[in-house]
N, C-alpha and C positions, 0 to 999 in steps of 0.2 A: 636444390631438388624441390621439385612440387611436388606436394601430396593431394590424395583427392577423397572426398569419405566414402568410408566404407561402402561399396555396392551391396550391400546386405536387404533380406526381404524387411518389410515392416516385422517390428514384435508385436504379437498378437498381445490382447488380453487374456491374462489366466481367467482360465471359466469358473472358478473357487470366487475371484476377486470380482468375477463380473454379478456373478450371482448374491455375492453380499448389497456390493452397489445398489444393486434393482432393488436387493430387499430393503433399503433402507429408504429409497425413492418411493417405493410403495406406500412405507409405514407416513406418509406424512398427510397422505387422505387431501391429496390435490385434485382438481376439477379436472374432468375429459378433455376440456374444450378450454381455451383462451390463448395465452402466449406460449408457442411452441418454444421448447428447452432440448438444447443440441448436444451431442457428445461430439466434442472437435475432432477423437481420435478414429470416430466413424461418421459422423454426418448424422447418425440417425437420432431422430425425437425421442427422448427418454423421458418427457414427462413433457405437461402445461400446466401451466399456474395466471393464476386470475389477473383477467385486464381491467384497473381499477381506474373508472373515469373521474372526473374532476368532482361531481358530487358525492361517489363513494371515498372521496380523499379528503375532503373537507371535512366528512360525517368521522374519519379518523383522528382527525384534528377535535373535533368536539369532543369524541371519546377519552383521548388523550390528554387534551387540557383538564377534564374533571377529575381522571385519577393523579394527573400531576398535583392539582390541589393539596391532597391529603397525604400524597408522599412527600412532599413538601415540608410536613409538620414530622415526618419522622425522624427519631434521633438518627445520629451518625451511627451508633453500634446498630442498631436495626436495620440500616441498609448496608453497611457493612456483612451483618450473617449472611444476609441475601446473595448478596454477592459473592461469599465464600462458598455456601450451597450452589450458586451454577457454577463454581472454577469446579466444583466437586464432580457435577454431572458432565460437563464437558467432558472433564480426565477421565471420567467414566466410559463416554461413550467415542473416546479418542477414534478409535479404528472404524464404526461408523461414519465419524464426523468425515474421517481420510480419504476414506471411500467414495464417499460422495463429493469434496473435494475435487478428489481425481476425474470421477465419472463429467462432472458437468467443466471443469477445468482443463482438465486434462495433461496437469504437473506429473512427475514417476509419483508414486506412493509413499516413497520414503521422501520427497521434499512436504508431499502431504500432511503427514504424520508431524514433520517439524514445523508446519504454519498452525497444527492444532495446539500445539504446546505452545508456539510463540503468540497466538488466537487466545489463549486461556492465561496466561502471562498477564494481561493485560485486565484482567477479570481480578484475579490476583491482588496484582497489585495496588488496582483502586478499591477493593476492598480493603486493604490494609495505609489505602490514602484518605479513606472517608473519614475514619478515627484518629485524625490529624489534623484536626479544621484549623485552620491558620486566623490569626485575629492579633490586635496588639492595643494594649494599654500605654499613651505618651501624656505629656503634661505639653498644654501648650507652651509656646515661648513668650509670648506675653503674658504667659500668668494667668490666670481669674478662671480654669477651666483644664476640664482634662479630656481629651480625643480619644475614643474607644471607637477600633475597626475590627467589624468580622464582616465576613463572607456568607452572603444569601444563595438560592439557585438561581441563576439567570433568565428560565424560564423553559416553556417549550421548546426543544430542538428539533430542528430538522435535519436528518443524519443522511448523510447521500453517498453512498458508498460504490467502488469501482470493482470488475469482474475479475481482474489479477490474484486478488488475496483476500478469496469470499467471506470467510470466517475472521481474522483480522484483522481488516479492516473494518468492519463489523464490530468486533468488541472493541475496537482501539477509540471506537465512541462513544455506543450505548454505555459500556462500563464507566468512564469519567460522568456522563450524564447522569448515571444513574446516581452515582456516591455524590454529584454536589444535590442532588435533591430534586433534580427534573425530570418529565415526562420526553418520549422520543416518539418521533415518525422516522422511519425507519425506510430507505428507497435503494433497495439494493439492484446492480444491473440484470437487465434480462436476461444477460448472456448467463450468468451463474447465480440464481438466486435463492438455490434450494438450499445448500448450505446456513445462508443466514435464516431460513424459516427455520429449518431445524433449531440452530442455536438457539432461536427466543422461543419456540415450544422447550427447550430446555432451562430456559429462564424460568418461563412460567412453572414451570414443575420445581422451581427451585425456591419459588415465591416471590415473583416479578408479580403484581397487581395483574391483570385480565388485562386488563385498555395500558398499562402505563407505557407498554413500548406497540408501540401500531407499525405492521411490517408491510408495507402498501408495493405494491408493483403493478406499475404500467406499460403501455407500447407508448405513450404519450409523457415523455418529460416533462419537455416545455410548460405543457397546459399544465403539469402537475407540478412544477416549479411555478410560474404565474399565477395559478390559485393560492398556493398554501402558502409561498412568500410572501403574497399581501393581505394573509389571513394575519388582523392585530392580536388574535391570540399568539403567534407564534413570535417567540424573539431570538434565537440564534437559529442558525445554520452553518453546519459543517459538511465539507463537501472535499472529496478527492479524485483527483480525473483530470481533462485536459486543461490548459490555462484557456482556452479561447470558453470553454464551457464555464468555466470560473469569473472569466470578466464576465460574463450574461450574469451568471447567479449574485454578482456583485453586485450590479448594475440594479436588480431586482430588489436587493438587499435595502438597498438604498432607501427605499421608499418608504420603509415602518424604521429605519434606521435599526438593524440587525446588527445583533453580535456576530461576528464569520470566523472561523476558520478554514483554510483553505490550501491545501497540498494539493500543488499543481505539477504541471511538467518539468523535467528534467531533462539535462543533454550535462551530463557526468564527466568531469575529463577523471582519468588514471593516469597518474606520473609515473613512470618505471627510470630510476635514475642508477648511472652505472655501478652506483657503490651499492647498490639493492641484493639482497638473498634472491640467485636468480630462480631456486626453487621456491621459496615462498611467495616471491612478486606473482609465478604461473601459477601456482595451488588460487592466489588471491586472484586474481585476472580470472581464471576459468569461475570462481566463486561469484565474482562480482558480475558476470558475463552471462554463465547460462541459471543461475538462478531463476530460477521458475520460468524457463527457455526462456531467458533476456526479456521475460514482459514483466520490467520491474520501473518504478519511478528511481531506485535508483540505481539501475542496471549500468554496468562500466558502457559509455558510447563513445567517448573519445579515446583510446591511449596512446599517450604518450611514450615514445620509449628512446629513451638517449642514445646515441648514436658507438658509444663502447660496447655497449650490452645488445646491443638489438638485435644482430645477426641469430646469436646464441637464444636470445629470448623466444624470438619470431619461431626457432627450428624446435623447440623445446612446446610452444603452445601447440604449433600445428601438430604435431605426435599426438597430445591430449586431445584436442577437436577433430581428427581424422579418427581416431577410437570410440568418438561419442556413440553409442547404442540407442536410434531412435525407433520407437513407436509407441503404444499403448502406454501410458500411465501405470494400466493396472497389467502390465507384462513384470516379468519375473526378472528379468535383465536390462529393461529401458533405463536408460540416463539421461533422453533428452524425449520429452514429447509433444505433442503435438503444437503449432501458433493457434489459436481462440479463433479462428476462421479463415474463412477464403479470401478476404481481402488485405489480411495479415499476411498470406502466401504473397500475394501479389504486390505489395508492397517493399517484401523482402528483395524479391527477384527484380525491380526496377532500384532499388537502392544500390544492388548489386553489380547489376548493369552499369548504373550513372557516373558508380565509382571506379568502373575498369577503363570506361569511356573518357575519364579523367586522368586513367594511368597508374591506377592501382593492379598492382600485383593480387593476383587471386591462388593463394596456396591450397585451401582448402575449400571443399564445398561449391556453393554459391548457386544451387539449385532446390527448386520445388521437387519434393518427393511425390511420385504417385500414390495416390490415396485407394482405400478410402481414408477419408479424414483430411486435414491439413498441416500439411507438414513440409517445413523448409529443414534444408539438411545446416550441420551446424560448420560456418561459414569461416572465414578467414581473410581478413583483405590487408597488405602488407604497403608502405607506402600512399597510404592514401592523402589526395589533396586536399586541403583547407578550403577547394573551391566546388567539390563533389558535394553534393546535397545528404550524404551520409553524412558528415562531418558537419554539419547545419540543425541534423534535425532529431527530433527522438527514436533512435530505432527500431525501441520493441519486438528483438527479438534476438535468435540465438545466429547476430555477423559481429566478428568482432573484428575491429575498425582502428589498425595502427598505423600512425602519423611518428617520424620519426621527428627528433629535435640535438638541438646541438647545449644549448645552455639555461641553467638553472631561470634565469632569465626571457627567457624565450620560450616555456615550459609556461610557466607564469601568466604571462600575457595571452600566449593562443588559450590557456584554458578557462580563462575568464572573460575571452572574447566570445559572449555568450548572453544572449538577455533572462536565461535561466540561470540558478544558485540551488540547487538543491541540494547536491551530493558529492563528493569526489572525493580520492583516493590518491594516496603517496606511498612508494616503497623503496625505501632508502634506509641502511643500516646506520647512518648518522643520526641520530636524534635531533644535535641543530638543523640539521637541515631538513628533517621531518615538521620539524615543531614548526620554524619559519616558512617554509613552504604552506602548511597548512593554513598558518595563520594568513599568509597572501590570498588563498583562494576565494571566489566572495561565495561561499557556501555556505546553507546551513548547519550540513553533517560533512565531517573527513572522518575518513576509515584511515588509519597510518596503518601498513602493513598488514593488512584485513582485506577480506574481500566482502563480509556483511556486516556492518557497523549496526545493525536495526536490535532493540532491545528495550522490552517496556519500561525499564528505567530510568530513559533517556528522553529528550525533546526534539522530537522527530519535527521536523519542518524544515522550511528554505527562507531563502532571501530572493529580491528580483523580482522576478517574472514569476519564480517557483512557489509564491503563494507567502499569506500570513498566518500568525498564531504558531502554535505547536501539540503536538499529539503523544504521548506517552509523558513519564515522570510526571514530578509535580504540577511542574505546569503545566503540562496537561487537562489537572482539575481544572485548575483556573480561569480556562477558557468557559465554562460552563458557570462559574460563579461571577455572582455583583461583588462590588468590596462598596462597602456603606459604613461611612460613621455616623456615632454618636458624641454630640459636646456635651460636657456636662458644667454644669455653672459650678467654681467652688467659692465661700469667702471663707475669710478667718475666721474662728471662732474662739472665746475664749473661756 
């Protein structure tokens, strides 16, 4: 049986929900005039915020680097309270933060509401990682001297952060930067930038220095990576987005020989193996899938599903995705909202196409919804070939993409025939074959039996193509610290 989604009208925005949104849009005292800010789930302008050319990006950089100096010199408990006072204001102003979230995003409200906690997670955390400087006391092995290593700030960062998880991705920076002792330049996307303005006016109110985090937004990248990257005051960059935008930023990096971190693209495979909880594999697959409508790095894009369980699988998701409730964000019943623009719609519907064109089965969906706004209906493609351009590339958004397989071996292979590693997913009630499975995959994160593995006290990154470094847990700091030793001479004395 094929199902098909729901023919239902869009869900409006509640007028309660839409009138918090503006107020909070209001309260940030933005310019009339510069870079137009869209609400996806109507098209319309909700605000502009300032187009910052290459001279006003540099004159950030100078601001930046001077208060870095002096934070520099502060103890770890001093920048640790700081940072405990913005997790305070954040949580404070959660339902603001959400709001707005939604309005320039356009996620439902309640995925909102969980990027702010898991937004402020992050703030959290390296507050309570700043008062843990790591360092170590060894004796040489020849003798005559003793190695003492700590940890300095690495210097100015440059924080470059993607329009998916405006808040986030956002702390999941500034906060390690902040706690090893450095100053930030802050470039969040056009597409959603108000969010992070807010959050560093909430730093600042929390006792963020005036200059120390500089929240710069352009219509001009490039020119604003080209300048600031070869500006020698600045020595890392962190940056999240596509890998082709990452080889550039690399490439740029290069030339003052920059510390990088770098969370790039993903193409996810999902193993569903016969011995799998057939309810939990779907709770996890729909989790892994439309999470913030599929525009996640590591949104489930391949699944796999063994050829025992498949039937039962396949009837069991298409139920869940022909149910999904789309429109507004800030609607009272929405579960899936809007793609981040018009060429996200189109996008979706040529992937959709390419893959039927190949002989995939279309159970559910696999249409652009009339707008206003942008909105693809949430998808289902059954069968799909290894040689359709879904199964190739990242799909960013809410089609979910099953390729069946016959053996544990052949599960393995298609899903590391990939020149991305970022993320992937196993659900099998065996734990050997959870554990060993996972361990095959060339990932940096496996979810086993989960559909969101993401957690600030972990070390979010990839392998591959999907980028260097990592983001959350300890290591996390690390990327923003030098490690430097000291030898010290000893002789005998008597």
């Amino acid at each position: 049986m094929t199902l098909t989604a729901q023919q239902l009208p869009l869900i409006a925005a509640d007028p309660a929900r839409l009138r918090t949104a503006d107020r909070v849009i209001a309260g940030l005292g933005l310019p009339a005039d510069g870079i137009a800010v869209h609400d996806p789930a109507t098209g319309e302008r909700i605000a502009s915020i300032a187009d910052v050319d290459v001279a006003g990006s540099l004159d950030a950089v100078a601001r930046a680097d001077a208060a870095g100096r002096s934070w520099a010199r502060t103890t770890p408990r001093q920048r640790a309270d700081v940072l405990h006072a913005w997790y305070a204001l954040l949580v404070e102003h959660a339902d603001d933060l959400a709001h707005l979230i939604t309005r320039e995003m356009g996620k439902p409200l309640a995925e909102a509401r969980g990027e702010v906690q898991y937004g402020a997670d992050f703030v959290r955390w390296y507050a309570e990682e700043a008062v843990r400087p790591r360092g170590d006391w060894r004796e040489s092995p020849s003798g005559g001297s003793q190695i003492v290593t700590r940890r300095s700030p690495v210097g100015l960062s440059v924080l470059i952060t993607p329009w998916n998880f405006p808040l986030a991705m956002a702390t999941r920076k500034i906060a390690p930067a902040l706690a090893a002792g450095n100053a930030a330049i802050v470039k969040p996307a056009t597409l959603t930038p108000l969010t992070t303005i807010l959050a560093v006016e909430l730093g600042r109110r929390a006792g963020i220095p005036e200059d120390l985090v500089q929240v710069v937004t352009t219509s001009s990248s490039s020119a604003f990576s080209e300048a600031v990257l070869r500006d020698e005051r600045v020595r890392k960059v962190s940056f999240t987005g596509s890998t082709p935008v990452g080889r550039t930023l690399l490439e740029l990096a290069s030339a003052n020989v920059l510390r990088t971190s770098m969370e790039l693209g993903g193409n996810a495979p999902l193993i569903v193996f016969d011995d799998a909880d057939l309810e939990r594999a779907v709770e996890g697959t729909l989790a892994a899938k439309l999470r913030n409508g599929g525009q996640s790095c590591i949104g489930a894009n391949r699944i796999y599903v063994q050829d025992g369980i498949a039937d039962a699988f396949v009837e069991a998701l298409a139920e869940r995705l022909a149910a999904v409730r789309l429109g507004s964000g800030l609607g009272e019943d929405t579960t899936l909202g809007p793609v981040i623009d018009d060429r996200a719609v189109r996008s979706m519907q040529a992937l959709t196409e390419d893959a039927v064109a190949h002989g995939a089965e279309l159970r559910v969906g696999g249409t652009a919804v009339d707008g206003p706004g942008h909105f693809f209906a949430a998808t289902l493609l059954d069968r799909v070939s290894p040689e359709s351009q879904i199964a190739q590339t990242e799909i960013f958004g809410p089609i979910a993409a099953v390729q069946r397989f016959s053996t544990q071996e052949e599960a393995i292979a298609r899903a590391n025939n990939t020149e991305f590693g970022l993320a992937g997913y196993v659900f099998s009630e065996s734990l050997d074959r959870a554990l060993n499975v996972a361990d095959a995959l060339e990932t940096g994160i496996v979810g086993i039996n989960q559909g969101v593995p993401s957690n600030a006290a972990a070390p979010f990154g990839g392998v591959k193509q999907s980028g260097v470094g990592r983001e959350g847990s300890a290591e996390g700091l690390e990327e923003y610290e030098s490690i430097r030793y000291f030898s010290i001479a000893r002789r005998e004395t008597r």
